[in-house]
C-alpha positions as CSV (number, residue, x, y, z in Angstrom):
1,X,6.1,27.6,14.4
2,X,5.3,31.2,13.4
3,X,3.7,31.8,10.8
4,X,4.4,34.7,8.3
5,X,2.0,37.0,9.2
6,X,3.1,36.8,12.6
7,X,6.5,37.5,11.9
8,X,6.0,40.3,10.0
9,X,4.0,41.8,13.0
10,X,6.4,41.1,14.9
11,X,9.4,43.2,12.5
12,X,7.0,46.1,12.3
13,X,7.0,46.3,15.8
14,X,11.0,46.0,15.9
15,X,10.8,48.5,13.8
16,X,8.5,50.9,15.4
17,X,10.6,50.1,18.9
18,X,13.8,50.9,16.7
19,X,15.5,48.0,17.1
20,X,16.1,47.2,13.7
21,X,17.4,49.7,11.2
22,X,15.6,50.7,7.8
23,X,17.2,48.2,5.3
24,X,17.0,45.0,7.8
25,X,13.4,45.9,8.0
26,X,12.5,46.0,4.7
27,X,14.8,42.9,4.0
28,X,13.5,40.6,6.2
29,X,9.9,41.9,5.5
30,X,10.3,40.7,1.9
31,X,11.5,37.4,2.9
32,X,8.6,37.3,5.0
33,X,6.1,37.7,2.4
34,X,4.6,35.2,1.3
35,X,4.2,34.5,-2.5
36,X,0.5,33.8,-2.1
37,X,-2.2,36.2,-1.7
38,X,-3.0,37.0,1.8
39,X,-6.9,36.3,2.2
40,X,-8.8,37.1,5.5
41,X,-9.7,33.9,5.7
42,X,-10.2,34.4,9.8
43,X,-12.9,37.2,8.7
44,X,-15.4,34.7,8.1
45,X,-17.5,32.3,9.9
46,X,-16.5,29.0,10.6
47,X,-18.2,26.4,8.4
48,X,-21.4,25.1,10.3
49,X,-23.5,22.3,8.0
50,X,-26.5,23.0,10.4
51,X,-27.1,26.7,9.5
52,X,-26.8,25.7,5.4
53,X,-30.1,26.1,3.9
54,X,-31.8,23.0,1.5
55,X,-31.4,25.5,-1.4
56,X,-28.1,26.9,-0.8
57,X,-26.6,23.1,-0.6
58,X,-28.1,22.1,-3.4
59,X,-27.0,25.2,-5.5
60,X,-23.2,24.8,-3.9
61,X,-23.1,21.2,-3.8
62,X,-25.1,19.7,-6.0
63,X,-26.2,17.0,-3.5
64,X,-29.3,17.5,-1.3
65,X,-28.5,18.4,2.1
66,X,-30.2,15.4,3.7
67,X,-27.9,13.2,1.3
68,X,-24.6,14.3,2.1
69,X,-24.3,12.7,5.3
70,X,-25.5,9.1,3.7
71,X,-23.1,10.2,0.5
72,X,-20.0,10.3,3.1
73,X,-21.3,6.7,4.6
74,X,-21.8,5.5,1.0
75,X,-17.8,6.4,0.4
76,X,-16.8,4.8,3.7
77,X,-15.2,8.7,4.7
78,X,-13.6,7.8,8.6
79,X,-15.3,11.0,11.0
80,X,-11.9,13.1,11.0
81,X,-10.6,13.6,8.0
82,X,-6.1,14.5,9.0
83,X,-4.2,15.4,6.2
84,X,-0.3,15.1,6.3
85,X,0.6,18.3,7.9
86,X,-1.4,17.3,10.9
87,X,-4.4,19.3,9.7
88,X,-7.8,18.1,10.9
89,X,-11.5,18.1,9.4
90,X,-14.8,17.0,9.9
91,X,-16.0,14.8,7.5
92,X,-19.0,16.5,6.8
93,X,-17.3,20.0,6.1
94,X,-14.4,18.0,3.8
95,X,-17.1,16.2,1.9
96,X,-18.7,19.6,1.0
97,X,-15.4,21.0,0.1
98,X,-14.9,18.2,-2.5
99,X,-18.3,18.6,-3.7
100,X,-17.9,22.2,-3.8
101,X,-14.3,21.7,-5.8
102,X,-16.5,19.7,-8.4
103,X,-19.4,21.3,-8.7
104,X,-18.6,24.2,-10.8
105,X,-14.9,25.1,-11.9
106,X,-13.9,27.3,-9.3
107,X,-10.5,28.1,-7.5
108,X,-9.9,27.3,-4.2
109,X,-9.5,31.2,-3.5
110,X,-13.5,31.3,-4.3
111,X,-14.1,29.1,-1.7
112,X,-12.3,30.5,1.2
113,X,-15.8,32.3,2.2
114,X,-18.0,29.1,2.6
115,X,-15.1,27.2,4.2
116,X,-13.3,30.3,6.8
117,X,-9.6,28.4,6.1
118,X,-6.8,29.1,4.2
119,X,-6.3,28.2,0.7
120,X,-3.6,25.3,1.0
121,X,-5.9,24.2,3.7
122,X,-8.8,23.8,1.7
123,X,-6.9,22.2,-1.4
124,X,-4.9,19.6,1.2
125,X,-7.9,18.6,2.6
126,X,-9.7,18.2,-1.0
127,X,-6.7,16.0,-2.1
128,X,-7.0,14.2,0.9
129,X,-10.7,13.2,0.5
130,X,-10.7,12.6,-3.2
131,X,-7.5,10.5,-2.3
132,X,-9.4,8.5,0.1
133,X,-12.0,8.2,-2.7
134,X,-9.9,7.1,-5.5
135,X,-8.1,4.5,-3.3
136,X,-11.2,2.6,-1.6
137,X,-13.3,3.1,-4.9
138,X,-11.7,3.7,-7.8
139,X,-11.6,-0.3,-8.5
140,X,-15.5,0.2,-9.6
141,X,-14.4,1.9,-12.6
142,X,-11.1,0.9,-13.6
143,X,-12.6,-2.8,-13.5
144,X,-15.6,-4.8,-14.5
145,X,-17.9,-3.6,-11.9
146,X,-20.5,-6.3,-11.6
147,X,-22.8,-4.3,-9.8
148,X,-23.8,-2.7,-13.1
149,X,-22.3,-4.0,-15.8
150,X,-24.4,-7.7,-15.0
151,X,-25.8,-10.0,-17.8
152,X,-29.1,-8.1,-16.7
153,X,-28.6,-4.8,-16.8
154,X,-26.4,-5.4,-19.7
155,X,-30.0,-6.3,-21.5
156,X,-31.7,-3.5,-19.8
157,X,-29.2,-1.3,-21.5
158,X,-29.2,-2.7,-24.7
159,X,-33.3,-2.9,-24.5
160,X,-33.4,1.2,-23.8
161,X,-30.9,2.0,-26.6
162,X,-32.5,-0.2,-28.8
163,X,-35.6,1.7,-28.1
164,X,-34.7,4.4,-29.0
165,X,-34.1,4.0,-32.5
166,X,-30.7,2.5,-32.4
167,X,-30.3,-0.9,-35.5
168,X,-28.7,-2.6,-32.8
169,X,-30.2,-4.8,-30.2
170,X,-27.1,-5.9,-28.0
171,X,-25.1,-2.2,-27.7
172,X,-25.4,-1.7,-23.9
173,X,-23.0,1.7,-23.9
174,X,-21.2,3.8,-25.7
175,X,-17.2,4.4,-25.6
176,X,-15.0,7.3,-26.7
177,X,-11.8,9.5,-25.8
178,X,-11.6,12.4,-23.6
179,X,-9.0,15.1,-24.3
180,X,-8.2,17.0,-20.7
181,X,-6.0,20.0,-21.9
182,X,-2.8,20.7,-19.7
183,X,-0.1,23.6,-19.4
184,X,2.9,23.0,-21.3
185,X,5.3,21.1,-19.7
186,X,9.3,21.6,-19.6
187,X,10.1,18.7,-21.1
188,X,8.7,15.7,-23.5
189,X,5.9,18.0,-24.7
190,X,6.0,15.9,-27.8
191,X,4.5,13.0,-26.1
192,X,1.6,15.1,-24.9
193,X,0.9,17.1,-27.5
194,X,-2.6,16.4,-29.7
195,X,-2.8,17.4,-32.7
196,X,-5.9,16.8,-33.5
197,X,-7.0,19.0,-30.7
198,X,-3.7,21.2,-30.9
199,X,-3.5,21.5,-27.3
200,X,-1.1,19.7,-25.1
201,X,-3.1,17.0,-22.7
202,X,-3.3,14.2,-20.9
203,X,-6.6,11.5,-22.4
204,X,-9.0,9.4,-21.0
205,X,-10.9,6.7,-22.3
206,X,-14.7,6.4,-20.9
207,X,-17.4,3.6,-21.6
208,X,-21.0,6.1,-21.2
209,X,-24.3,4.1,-20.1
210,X,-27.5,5.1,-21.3
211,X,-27.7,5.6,-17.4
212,X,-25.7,8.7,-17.1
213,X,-23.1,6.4,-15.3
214,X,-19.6,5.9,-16.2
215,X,-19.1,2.0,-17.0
216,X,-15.5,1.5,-16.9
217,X,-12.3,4.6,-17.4
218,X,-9.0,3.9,-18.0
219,X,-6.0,6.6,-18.2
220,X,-4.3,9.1,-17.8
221,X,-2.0,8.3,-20.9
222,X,-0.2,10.8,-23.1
223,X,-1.9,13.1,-24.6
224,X,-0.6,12.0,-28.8
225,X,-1.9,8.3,-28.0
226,X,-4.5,7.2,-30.9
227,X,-7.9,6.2,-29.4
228,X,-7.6,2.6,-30.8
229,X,-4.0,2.1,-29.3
230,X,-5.7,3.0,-26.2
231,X,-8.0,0.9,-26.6
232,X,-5.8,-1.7,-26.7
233,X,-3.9,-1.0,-24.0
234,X,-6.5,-0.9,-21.4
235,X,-7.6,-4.9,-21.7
236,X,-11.3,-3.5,-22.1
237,X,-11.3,-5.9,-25.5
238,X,-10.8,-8.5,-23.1
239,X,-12.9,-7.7,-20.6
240,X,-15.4,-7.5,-23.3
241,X,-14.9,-10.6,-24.6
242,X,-15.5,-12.7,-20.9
243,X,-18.3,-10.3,-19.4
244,X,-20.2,-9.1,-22.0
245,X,-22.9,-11.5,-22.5
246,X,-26.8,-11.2,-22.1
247,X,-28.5,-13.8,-19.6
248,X,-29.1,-15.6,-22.9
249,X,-25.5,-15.8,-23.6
250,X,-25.9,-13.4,-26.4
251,X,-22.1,-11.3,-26.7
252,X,-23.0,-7.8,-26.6
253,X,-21.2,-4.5,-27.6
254,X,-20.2,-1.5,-26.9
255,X,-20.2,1.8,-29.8
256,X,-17.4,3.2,-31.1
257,X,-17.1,6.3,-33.7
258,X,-14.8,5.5,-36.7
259,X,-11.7,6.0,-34.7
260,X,-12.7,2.2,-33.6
261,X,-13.4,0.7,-36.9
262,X,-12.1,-2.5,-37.9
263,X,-9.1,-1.2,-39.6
264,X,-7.7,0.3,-36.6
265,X,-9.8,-2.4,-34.1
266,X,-8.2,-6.2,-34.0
267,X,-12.1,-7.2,-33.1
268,X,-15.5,-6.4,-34.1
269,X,-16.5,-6.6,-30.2
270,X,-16.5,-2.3,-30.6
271,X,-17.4,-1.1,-33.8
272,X,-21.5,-0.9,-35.0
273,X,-20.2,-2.6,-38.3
274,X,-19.0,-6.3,-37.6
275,X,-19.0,-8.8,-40.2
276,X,-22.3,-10.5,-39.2
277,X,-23.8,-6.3,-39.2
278,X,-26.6,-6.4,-42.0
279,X,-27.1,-3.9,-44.7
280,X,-29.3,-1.3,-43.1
281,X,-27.1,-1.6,-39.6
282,X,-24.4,-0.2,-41.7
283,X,-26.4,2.0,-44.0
284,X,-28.1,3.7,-40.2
């Protein structure tokens, strides 16, 4: 199939021959036009990992360029990436386009130069691996992942925060909402709507270790939804409840601004101030 630039080659040189009058010209030139912006994409040169220098990836990427190739192994990323329009991509090069997408907020126009494709290229081929991504891993954050969130590193949180002048000796992260703004939508723009924030957004809810690591998400849910009814909603409380023990069987906790306070909290497995919390927890 031809695509638009071809054909409108192809009516200029109708036109040029005479075979087509003025106003058929410029008629089917305009429906020939495509509504986004026509980037030389083909100026460039093709994306070659080999010829990347250490520095470059690293300032691109964010990953060092000897760890991208175990980083696609790590996710499990199959050698040819083929997105649903037939189009096909190395792993490598999709990885980097992910990476790239990540990095630093950026459009996919900006990244036409690394990359030599076209823009709905580039962002099919993003979807596609962070797809791919989301469906073989997303389980080790939507759920108790084991792998981190152990009796032992439970402690080994708790022990850090702890030492760091925190009252409490059993808070092994901390949890909160995340507001993710959002354009307006048509309809129900009610249910989205924050008011605290004023902005109209779709909300996360994220469980922070003192790792840098994300311990457990859940969302997206409308934007109006009270962190606490959130809360709620996700089964974290009851998650909490059967996993969160030290290898002493000591229940630990997770910290919560007020938002999670008793009054709006049907447990004290969240909030700093339980009703066993002494004196100078609260007072801290």
């Amino acid at each position: 199939m031809s695509s638009f630039s071809d054909m409108r080659k192809l009516l200029l040189f109708l036109y040029d021959s005479e075979s087509i009058g003025d106003e058929e010209f410029l008629t089917l030139y305009e429906s020939y036009s495509s509504k986004n912006p026509d980037f030389p994409y083909s100026a460039y040169p093709k994306f070659d990992f080999d010829h990347i220098d250490e520095s470059e990836c690293l300032a691109e990427f964010r990953v060092r360029k000897q760890d991208i190739t175990l980083l696609a192994d790590v996710l499990q990323l199959p050698v040819t990436i083929r997105c649903h329009q037939r189009t096909t991509c190395d792993r490598t090069e999709a990885l980097c386009m992910l990476l790239k997408r990540f990095s630093y907020p950026c459009r996919y126009s900006d990244m036409i130069h690394r990359f030599a494709r076209p823009v709905p290229e580039i962002s099919m081929i993003t979807n596609t691996v962070m797809d791919h991504i989301f469906l073989s891993h997303g389980h080790r954050i939507s759920q108790w992942n084991f792998d981190i969130l152990s009796p032992a590193m439970l402690q080994e949180y708790a022990d850090v925060i702890h030492a760091k002048g925190a009252p409490l000796n059993n808070c092994f992260g901390f949890i909160d909402g995340t507001v993710r703004p959002i354009s307006r939508p048509g309809q129900h723009q009610r249910i989205v709507y924050n008011g605290h924030k004023r902005v109209h957004s779709l909300k996360f809810q994220t469980v922070a270790l003192p790792n840098g690591l994300i311990g457990n998400m859940y969302g997206p849910v409308e934007g109006k939804k009270h962190d606490a009814s959130m809360l709620i909603d996700s089964n974290l409380l009851q998650e909490l409840e059967r996993n969160a023990f030290s290898p002493t069987g000591q229940p630990m906790s997770i910290y919560g601004d007020p938002a999670y306070s008793p009054a709006n909290t049907p447990t004290g497995t969240i909030s700093p101030w339980g009703p066993n919390t002494d004196d100078g927890t609260i007072q801290f």
